[in-house]
Backbone as CSV, one residue per row, in Angstrom:
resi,resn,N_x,N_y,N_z,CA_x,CA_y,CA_z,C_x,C_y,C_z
1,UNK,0.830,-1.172,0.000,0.000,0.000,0.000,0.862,1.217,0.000
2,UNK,0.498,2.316,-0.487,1.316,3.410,-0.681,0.562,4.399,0.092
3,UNK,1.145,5.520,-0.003,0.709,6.724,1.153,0.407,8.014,-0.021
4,UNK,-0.580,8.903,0.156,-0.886,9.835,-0.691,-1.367,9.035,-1.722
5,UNK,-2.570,9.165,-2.068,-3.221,8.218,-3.148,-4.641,8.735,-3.781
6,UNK,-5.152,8.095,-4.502,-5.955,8.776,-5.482,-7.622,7.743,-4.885
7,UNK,-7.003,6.185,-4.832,-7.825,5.610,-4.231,-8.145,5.048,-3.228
8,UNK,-7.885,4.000,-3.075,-8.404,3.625,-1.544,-7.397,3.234,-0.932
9,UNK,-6.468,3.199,-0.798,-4.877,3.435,-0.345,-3.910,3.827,-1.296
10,UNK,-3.021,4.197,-0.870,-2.181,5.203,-1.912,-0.572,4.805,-1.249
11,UNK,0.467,4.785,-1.930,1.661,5.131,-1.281,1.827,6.729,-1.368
12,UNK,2.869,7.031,-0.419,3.084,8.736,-0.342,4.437,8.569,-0.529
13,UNK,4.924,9.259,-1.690,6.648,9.091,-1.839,6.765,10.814,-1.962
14,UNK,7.751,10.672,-0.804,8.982,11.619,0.156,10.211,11.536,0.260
15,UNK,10.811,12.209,0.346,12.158,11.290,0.927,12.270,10.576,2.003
16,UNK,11.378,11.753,3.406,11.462,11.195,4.898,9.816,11.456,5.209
17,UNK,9.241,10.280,6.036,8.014,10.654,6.543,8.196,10.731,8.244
18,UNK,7.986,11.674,8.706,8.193,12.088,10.141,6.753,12.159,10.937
19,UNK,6.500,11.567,11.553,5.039,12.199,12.704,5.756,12.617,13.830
20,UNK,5.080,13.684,14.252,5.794,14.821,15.278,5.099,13.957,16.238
21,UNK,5.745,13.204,17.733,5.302,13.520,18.695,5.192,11.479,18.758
22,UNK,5.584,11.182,17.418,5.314,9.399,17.490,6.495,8.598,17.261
23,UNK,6.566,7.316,18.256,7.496,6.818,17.756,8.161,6.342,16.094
24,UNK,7.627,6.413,15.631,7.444,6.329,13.914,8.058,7.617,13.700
25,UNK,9.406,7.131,12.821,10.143,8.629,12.155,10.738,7.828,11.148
26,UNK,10.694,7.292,9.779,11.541,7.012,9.082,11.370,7.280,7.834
27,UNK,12.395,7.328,7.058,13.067,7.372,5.819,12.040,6.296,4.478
28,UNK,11.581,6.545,3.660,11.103,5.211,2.719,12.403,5.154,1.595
29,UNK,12.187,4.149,1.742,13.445,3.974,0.417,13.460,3.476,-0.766
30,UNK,11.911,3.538,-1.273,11.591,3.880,-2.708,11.509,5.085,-3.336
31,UNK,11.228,5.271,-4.416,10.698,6.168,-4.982,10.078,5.683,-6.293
32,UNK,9.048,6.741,-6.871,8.157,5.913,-7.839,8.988,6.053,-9.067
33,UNK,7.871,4.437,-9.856,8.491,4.588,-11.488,8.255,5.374,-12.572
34,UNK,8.592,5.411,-13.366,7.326,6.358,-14.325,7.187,4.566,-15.482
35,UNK,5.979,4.845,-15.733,5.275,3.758,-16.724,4.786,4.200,-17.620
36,UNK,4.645,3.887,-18.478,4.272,4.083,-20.211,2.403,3.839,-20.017
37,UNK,1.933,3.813,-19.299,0.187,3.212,-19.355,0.059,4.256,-18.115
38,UNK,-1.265,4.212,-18.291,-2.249,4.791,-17.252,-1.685,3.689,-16.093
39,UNK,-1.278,4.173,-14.295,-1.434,5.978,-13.994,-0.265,6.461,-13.589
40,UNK,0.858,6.013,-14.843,1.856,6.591,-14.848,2.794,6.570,-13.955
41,UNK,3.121,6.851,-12.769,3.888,6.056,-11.772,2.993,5.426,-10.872
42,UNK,4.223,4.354,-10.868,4.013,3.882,-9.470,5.364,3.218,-8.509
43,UNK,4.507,2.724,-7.671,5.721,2.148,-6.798,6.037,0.599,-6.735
44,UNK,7.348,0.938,-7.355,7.900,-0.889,-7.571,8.308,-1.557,-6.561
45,UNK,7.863,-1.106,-5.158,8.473,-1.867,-4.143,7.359,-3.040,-3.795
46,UNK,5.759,-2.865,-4.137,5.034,-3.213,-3.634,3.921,-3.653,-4.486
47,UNK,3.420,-4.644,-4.648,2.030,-4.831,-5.288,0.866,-5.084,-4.476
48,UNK,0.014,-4.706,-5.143,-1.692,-4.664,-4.195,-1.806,-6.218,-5.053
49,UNK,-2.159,-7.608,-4.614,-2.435,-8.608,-4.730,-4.033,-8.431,-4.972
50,UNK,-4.338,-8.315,-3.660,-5.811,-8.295,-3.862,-6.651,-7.149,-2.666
51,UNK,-7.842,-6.628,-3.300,-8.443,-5.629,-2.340,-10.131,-6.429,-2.478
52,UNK,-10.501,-6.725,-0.916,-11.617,-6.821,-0.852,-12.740,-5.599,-0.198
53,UNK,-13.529,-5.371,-0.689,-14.446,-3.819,0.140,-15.647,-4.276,0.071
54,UNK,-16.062,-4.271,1.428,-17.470,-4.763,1.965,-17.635,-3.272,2.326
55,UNK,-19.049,-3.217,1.785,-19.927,-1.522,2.181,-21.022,-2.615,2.259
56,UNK,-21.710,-2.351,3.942,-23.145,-2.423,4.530,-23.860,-1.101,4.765
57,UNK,-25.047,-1.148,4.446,-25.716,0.005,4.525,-26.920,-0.885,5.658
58,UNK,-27.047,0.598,6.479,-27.896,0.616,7.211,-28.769,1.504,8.027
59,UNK,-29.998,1.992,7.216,-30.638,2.622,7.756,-29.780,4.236,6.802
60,UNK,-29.535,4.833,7.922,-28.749,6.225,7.534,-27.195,5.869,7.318
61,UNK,-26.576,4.928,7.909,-25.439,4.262,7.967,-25.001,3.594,7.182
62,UNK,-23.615,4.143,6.702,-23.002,3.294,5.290,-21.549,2.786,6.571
63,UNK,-20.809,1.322,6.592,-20.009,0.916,7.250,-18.869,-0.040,6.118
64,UNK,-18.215,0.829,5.953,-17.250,-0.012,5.425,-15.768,-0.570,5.622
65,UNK,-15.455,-1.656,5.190,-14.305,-2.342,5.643,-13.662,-2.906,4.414
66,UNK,-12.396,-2.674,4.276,-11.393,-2.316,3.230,-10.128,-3.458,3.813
67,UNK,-10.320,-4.884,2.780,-8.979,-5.360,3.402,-7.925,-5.590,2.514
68,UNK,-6.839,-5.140,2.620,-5.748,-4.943,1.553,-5.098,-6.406,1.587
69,UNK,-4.181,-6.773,0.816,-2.977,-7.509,0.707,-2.139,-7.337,-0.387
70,UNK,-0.967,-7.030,0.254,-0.013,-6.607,-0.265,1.208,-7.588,-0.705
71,UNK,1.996,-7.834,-1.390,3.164,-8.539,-1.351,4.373,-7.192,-1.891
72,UNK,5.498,-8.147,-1.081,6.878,-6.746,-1.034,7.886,-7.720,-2.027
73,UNK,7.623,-6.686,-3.064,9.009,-7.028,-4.077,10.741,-6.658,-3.756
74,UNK,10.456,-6.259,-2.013,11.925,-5.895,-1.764,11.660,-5.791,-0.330
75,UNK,12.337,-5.795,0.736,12.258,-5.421,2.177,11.326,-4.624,2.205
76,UNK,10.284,-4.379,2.986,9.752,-3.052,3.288,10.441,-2.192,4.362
77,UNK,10.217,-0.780,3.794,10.731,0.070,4.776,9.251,0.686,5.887
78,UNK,9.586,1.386,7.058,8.861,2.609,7.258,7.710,3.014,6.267
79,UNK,6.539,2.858,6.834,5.507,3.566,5.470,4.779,4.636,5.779
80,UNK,4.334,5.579,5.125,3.043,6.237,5.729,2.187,5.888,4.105
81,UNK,1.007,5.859,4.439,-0.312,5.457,3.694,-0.973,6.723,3.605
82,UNK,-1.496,6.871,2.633,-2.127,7.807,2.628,-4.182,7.468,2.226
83,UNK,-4.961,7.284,2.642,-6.257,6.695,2.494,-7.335,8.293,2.337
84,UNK,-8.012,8.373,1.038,-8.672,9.664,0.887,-9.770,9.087,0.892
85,UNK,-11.192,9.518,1.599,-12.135,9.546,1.508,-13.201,10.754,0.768
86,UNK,-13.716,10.369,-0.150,-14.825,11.561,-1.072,-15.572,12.334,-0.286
87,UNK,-15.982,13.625,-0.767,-16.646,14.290,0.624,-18.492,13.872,0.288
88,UNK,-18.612,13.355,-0.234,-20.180,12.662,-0.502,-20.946,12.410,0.827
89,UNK,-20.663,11.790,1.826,-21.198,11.446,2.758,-20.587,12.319,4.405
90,UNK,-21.197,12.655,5.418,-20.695,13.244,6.461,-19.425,12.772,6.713
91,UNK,-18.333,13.599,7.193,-17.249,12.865,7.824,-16.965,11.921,8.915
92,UNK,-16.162,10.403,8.892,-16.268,9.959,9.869,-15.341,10.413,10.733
93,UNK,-16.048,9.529,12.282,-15.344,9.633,13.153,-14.720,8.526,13.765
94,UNK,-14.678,7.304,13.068,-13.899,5.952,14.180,-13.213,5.561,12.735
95,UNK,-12.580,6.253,12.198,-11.413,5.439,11.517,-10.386,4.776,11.703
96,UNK,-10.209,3.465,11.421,-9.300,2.483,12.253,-8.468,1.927,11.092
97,UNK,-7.491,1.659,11.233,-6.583,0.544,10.497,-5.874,-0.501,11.652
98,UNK,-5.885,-1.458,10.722,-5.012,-2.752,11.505,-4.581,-3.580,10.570
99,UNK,-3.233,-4.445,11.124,-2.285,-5.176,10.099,-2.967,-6.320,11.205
100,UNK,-3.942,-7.639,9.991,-4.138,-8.794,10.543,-3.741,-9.961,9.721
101,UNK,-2.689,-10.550,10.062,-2.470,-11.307,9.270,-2.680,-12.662,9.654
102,UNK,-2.868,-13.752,9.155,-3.388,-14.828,9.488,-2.689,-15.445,10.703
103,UNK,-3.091,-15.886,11.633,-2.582,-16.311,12.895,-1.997,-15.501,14.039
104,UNK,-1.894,-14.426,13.483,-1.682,-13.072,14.548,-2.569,-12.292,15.080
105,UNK,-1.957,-11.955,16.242,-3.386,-10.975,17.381,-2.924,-9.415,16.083
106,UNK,-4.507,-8.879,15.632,-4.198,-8.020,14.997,-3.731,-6.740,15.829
107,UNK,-2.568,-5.520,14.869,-2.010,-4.767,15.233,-2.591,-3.409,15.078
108,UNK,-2.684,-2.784,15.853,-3.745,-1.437,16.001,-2.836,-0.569,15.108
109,UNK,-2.631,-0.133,14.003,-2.040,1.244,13.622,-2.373,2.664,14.266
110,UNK,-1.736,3.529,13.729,-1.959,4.971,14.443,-2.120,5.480,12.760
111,UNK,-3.109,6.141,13.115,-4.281,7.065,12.054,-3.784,8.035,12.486
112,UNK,-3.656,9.369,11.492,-3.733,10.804,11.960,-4.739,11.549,10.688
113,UNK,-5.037,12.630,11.011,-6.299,13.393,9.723,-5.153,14.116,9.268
114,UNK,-5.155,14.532,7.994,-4.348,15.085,7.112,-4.886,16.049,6.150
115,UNK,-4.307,17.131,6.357,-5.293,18.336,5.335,-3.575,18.701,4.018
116,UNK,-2.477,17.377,4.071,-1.772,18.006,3.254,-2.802,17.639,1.410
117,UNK,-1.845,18.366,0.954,-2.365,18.026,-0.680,-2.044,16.898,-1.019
118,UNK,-2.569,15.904,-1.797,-2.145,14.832,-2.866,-0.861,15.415,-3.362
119,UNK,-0.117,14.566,-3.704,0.815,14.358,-4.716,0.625,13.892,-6.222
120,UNK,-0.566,12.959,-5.496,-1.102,12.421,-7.264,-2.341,12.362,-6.870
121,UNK,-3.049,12.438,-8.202,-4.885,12.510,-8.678,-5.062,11.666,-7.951
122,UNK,-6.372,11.772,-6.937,-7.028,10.925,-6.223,-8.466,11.270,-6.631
123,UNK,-8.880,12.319,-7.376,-10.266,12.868,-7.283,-10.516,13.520,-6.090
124,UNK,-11.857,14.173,-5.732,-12.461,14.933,-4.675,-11.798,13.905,-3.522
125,UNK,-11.574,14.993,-2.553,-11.293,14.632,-1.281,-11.913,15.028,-0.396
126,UNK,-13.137,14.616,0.673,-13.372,15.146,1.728,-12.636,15.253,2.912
127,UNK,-12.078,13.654,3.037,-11.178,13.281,4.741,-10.119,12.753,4.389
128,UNK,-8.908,12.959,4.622,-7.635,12.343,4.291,-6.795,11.805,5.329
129,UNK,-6.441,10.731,6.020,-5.888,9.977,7.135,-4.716,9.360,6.400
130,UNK,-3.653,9.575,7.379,-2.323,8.887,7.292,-1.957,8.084,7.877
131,UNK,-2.016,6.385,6.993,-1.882,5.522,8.209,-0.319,4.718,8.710
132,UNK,-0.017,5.189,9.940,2.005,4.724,9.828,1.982,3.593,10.277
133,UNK,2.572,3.103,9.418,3.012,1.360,9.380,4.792,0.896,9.470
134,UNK,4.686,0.698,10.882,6.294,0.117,11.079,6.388,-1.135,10.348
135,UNK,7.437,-0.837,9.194,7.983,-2.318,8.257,7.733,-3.405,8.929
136,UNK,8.539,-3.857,10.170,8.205,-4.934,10.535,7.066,-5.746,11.445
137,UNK,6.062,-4.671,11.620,4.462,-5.013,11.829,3.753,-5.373,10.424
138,UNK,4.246,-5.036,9.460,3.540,-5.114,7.805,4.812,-6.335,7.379
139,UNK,5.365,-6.825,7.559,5.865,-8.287,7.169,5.449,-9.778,8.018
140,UNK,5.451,-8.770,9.179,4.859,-10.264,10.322,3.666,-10.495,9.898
141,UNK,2.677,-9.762,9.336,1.336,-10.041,9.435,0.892,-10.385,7.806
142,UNK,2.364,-10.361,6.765,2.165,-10.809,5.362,1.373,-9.867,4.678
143,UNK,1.369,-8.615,4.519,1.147,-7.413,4.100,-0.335,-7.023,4.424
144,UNK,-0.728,-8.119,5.247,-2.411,-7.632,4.888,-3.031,-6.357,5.687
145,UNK,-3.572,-5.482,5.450,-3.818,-4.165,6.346,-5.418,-4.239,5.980
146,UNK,-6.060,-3.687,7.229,-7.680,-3.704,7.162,-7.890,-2.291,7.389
147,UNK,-8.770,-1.703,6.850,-9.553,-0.091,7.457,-10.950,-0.444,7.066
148,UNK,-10.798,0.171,8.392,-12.835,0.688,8.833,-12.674,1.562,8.785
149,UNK,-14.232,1.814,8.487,-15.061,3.499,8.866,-16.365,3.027,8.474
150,UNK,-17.049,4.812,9.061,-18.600,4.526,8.897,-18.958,6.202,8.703
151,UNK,-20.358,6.086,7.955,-20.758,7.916,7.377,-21.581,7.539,7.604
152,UNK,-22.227,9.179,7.418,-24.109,8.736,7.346,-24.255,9.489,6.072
153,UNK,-25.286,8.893,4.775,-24.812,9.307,4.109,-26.639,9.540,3.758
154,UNK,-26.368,10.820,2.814,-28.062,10.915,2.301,-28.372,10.255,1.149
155,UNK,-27.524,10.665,0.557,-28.595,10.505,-0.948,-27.277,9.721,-1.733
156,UNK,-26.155,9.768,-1.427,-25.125,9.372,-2.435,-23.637,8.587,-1.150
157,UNK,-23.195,7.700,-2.070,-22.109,7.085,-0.968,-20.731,6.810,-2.103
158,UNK,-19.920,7.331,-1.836,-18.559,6.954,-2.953,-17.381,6.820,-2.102
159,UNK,-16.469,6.220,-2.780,-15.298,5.475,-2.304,-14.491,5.290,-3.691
160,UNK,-13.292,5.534,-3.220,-11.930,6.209,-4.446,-10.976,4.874,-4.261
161,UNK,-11.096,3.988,-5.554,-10.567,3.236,-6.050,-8.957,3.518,-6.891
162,UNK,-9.225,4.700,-7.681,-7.899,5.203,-7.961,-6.555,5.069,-7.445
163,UNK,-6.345,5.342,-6.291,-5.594,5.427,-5.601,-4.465,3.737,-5.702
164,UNK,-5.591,2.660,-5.613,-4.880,1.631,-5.705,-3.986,1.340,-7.200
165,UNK,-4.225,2.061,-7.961,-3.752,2.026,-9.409,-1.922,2.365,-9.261
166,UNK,-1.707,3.159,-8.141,-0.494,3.219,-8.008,0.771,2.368,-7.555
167,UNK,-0.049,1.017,-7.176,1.087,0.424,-6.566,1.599,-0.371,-7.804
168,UNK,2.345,-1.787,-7.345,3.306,-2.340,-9.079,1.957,-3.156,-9.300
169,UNK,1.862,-2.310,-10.264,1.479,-3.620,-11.774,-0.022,-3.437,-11.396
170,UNK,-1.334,-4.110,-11.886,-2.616,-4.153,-11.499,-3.147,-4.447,-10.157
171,UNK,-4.113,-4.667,-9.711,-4.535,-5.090,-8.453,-5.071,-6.835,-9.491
172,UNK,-4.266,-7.218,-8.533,-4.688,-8.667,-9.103,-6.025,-9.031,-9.245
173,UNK,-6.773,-9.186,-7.845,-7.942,-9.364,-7.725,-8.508,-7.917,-6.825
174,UNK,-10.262,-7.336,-7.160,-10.974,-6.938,-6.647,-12.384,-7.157,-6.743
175,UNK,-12.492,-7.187,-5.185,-13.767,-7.968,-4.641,-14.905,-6.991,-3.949
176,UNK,-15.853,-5.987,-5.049,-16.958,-5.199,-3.989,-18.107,-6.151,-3.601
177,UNK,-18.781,-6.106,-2.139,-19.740,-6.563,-2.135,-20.449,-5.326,-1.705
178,UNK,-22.034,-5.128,-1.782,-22.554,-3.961,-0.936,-24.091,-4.786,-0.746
179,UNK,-24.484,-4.473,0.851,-25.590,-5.395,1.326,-26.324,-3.968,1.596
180,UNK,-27.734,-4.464,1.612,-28.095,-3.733,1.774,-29.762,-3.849,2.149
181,UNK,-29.938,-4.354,3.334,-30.922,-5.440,3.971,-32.389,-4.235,3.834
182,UNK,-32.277,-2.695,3.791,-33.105,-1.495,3.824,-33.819,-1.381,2.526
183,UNK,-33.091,-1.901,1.356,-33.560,-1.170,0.147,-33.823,-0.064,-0.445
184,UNK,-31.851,0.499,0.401,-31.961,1.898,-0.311,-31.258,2.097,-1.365
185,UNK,-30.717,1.324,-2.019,-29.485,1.530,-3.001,-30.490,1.653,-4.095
186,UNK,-30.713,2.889,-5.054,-31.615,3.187,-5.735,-30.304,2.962,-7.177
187,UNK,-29.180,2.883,-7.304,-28.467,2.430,-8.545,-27.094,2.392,-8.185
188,UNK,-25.614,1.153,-8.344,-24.951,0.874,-7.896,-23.701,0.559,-9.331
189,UNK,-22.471,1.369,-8.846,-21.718,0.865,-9.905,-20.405,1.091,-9.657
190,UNK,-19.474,0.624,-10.018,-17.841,0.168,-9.492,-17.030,0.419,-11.032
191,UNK,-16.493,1.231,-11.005,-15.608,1.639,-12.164,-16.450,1.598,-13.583
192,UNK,-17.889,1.957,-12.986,-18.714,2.884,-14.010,-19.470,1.185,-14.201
193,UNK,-19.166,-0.066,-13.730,-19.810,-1.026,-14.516,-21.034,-1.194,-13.038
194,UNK,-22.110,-1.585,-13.668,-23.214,-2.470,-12.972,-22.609,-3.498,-12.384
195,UNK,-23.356,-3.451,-11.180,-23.356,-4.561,-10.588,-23.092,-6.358,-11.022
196,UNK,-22.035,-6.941,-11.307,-22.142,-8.294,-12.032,-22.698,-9.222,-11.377
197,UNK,-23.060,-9.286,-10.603,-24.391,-10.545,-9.837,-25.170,-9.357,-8.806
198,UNK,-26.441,-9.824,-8.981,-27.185,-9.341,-7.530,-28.221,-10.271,-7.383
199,UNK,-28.412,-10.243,-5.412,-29.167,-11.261,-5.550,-29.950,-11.011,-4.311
200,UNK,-30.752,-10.511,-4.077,-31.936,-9.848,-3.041,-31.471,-8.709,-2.614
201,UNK,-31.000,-8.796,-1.245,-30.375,-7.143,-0.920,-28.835,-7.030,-1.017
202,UNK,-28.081,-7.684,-2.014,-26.617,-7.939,-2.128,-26.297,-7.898,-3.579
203,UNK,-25.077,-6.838,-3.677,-24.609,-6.741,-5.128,-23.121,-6.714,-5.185
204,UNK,-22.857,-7.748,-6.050,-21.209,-8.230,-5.968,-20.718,-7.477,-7.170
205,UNK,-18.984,-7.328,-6.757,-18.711,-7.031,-8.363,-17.188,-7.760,-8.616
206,UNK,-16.576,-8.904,-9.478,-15.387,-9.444,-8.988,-14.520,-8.616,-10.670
207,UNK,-13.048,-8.022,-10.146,-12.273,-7.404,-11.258,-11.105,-8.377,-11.053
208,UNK,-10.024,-8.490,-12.235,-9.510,-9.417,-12.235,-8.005,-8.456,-12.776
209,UNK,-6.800,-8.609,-12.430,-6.132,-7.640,-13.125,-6.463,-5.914,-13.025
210,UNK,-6.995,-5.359,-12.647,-7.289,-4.033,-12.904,-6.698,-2.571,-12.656
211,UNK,-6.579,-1.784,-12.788,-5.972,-0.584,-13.218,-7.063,0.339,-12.599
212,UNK,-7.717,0.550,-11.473,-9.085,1.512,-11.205,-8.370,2.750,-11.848
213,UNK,-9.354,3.643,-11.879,-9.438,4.906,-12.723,-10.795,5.918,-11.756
214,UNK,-11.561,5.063,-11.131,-12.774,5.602,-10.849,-12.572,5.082,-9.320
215,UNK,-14.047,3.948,-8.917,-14.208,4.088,-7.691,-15.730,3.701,-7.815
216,UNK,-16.255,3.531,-6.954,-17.461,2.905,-6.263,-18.892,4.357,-6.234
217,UNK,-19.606,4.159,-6.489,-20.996,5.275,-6.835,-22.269,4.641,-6.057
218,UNK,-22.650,4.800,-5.085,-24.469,4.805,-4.888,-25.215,5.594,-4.700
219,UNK,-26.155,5.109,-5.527,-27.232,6.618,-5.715,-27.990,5.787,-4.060
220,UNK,-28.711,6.525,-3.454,-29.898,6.060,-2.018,-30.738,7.057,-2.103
221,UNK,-31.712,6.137,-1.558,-33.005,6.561,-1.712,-32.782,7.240,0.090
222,UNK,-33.718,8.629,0.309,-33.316,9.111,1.506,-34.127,8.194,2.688
């Protein structure tokens, strides 16, 4: 995962990422590539394997949970993440990340809110959180990183896929599901495509290889 991002995690390339006041102060020791294809750099230290995003809606409440996996084409260093949220829905307030990797007690990260600018196109930004990941909490746990949150949202709910376009090479696999037990999702679509299965109050969408450009859209009924 990268830091400063367009979609739903981003790498942020700096020379040094510092948080004032946290044990976390280090150096990254990549920097991005430039690539001949859409979205132009990225970072060769790291590939997004696979991203799964469960959005439950409920009631006024949209709750979503974002689980990454990553594999490291080289040691990982020190990271900061950069995760942008669209300003479509109210801002949250319990944003969490954690590195859970299979057989481990998961690891609480430290979130901070961030009003710096992108570095690269992410689209509209409402909330921007920086999430610091000590290298060797993100190898013990086999790259996998989880984020929550929750909005209340009226009429519209979006989530920025872009962002993942930056790490190496495609996102292997991506997995949206969105439930939605109320029957408010009045029209639903993931990098502009319809829903590819739905089946009562549940609409899946599986990408294979992909390059996001866009991001996740629901229209709701109020």
């Amino acid at each position: 995962m990268a830091s400063g991002s367009t979609r739903s995690l981003a790498p942020a390339w700096s020379t040094c990422f510092v948080a004032a006041g946290m044990t976390l102060a280090g150096c990254a020791s990549t920097q991005p590539n430039l690539v001949a294809r859409h979205p132009w750099i990225e970072d060769p230290s790291t590939a997004l394997v696979s991203e799964d995003l469960i959005i439950r809606i409920r009631g006024p409440r949209t709750d979503v949970a974002a689980i990454f996996s990553f594999a490291f084409r080289q040691a990982p260093s020190d990271r900061v993440l950069t995760f942008p949220i669209p300003p479509a829905c109210t801002p949250t307030s319990d944003f969490a990340a954690t590195l859970e990797g299979a057989g481990n007690t998961p690891t609480r990260l430290r979130t901070t809110p961030s009003s710096d600018p992108s570095t690269i196109p992410m689209g509209p930004i409402g909330q921007r959180f920086d999430i610091h990941v000590p290298s060797e909490h993100f190898q013990e746990h086999d790259g996998k990183l989880v984020v929550r949150y929750s909005q209340i949202c009226d009429d519209t709910f979006e989530y920025t896929l872009l962002s993942g376009a930056y790490w190496h090479g495609p996102i292997g696999r991506l997995e949206v599901l969105v439930t939605d037990p109320d029957h408010r999702v009045l029209s639903a679509s993931v990098e502009k495509q319809p829903a590819h299965r739905v089946r009562a109050d549940r609409y899946t969408w599986t990408f294979r290889d992909i390059e996001p450009r866009g991001g996740v859209v629901l229209q709701l009924a109020p």
